[in-house]
N, C-alpha and C positions, 0 to 999 in steps of 0.2 A: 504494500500500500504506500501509494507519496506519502512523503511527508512534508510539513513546512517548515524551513531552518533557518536559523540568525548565524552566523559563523564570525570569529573576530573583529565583534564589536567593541573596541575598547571606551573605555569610561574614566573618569579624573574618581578620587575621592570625595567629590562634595557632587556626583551624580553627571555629570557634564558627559554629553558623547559625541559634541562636537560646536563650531565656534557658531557665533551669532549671524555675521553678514559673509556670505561665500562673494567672491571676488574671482575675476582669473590670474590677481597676482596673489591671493589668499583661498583655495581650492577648501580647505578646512577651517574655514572664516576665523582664524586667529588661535588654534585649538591644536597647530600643530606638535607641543609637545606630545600630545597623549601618543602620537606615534614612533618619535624617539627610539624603541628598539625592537620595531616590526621590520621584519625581514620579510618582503614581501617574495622573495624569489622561491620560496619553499611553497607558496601556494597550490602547488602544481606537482609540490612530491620534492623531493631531496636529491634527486639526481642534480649537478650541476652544482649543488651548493656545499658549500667548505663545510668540513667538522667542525664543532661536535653537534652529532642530534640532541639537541636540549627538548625539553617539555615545552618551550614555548614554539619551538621549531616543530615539532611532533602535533602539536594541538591546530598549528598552522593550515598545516596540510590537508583536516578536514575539510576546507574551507570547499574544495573541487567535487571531492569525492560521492558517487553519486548524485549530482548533480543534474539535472537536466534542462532547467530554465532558472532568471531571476527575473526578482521583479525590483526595483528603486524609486527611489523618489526622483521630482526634476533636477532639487537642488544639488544632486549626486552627478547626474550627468553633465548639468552646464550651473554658471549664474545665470544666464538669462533670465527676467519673469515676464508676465503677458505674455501677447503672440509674440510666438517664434519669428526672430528679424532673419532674413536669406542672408546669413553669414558663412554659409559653410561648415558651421560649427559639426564635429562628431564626434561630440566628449573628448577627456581628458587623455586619453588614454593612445592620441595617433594611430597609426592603421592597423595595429595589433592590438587591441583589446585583449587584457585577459577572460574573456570570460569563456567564449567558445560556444558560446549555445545562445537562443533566443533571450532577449533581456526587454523586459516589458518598464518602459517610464512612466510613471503617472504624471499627466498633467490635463490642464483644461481645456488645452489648444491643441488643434491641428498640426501633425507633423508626418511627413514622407516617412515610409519604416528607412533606416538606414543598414547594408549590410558591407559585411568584410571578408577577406578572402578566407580568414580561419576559423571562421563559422558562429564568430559571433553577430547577432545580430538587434536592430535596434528596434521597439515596437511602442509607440506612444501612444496610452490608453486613456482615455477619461472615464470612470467608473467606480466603484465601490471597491475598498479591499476585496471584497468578494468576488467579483467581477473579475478582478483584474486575476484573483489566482487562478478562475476557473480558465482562464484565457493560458495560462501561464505552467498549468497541470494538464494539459491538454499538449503542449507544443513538450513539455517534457518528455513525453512518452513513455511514463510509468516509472520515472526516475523522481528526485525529489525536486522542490523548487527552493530556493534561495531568498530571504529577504534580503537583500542589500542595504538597505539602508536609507539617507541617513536615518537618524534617532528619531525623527516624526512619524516618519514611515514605520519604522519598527513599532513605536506606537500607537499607531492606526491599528496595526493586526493583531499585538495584543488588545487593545481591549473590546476589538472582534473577537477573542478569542480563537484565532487562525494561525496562530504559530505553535508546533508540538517540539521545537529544541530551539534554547537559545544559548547560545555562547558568547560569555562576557569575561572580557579581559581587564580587571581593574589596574588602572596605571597609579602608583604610588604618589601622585602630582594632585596641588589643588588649584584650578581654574579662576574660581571665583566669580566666571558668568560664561555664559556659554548656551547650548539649547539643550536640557537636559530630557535623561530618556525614557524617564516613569512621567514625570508631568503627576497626572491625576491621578495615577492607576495603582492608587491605595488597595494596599491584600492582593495584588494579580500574583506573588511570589505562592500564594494557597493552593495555586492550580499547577505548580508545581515540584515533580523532586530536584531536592540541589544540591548538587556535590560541588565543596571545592579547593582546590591544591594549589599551592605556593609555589612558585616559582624558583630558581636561586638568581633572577634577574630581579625578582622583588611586586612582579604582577602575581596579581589571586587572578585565577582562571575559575569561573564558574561554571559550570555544565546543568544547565536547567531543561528536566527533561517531561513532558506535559502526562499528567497523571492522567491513568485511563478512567473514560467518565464525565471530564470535566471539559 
């Protein structure tokens, strides 16, 4: 059965999971320490990448793994807001996206799907959390989907209750303002079990995993 997953969403100690105003010379709207020592090249598995396999390189790697679609927010893809201006924009990430599979964006407006040669692809929906996973569990093909992000977005689908794993990486740092990633969602930790392990980098890894039933 799919399932819906959150995978290295890091978080400050006073809640923060990412900055206020995204920019394109500020992609993490001022929040980039939380990222400080995310190795992003393990996303994909450890081939390639230098020893030692640590826990936080290990926990990384989830990130792909059965996979089949994601879904994100707009603010994750571009800063742009309102209609789409003919810029050419196709995200962050230049003509290699890592994602590799179908990636649905929420937003209000009109956008062309955008595709790449290594099979990631861009689909901009306007619709309900719901809406958008069934569009999104559908292109997967019986593999799991992915919330990407940001922290608003993850918060949409919890308190739909539509996400059954989330993984949170708490970074030892305090923000002090930021767009933080419970918001209102007082007791949503009831609806799940949580384990979680310490790092020797000094990140708490939590692994929240949705009790059956709820």
């Amino acid at each position: 059965m799919s399932r819906t997953r959150v995978h290295n969403l890091f978080v400050s100690l006073d809640g923060f999971a990412a900055g206020e105003h995204v920019t394109f010379d500020e992609p993490i709207g001022g929040a980039e320490r939380l990222f400080g020592q995310f190795d992003g090249r393990a996303i994909h598995g450890m081939q390639g990448v230098d020893a030692p396999f640590t826990v936080d390189r290990a926990l990384t790697t989830l990130w792909g793994q059965g996979i089949g679609a994601e879904i994100m927010g707009r603010r994750k893809f571009g800063p742009q807001t309102g209609p789409w201006p003919d810029d050419d924009w196709q995200g962050w990430w230049g003509d290699e996206p890592p994602f590799r599979t179908p990636v649905f964006v929420l937003t209000h407006h009109h956008h062309e799907p955008i595709e790449f040669a290594n099979g990631t692809s861009f689909h901009f929906v306007d619709g309900t959390p719901a809406e958008a996973l069934r569009l999104a569990a559908e292109a997967a093909g019986g593999q799991d989907v992915r919330i990407g992000g940001g922290p608003s977005t993850v918060q949409q689908f919890l308190k739909a209750g539509l996400i059954d794993f989330l993984h949170l990486a708490i970074v030892p740092i305090a923000l002090g303002r930021g767009t933080p990633l419970f918001g209102d969602l007082t007791g949503v930790e009831s609806r799940f079990d949580i384990e979680t392990v310490t790092s020797p980098s000094g990140v708490t890894h939590q692994l929240w995993n949705k009790k059956s039933g709820t």
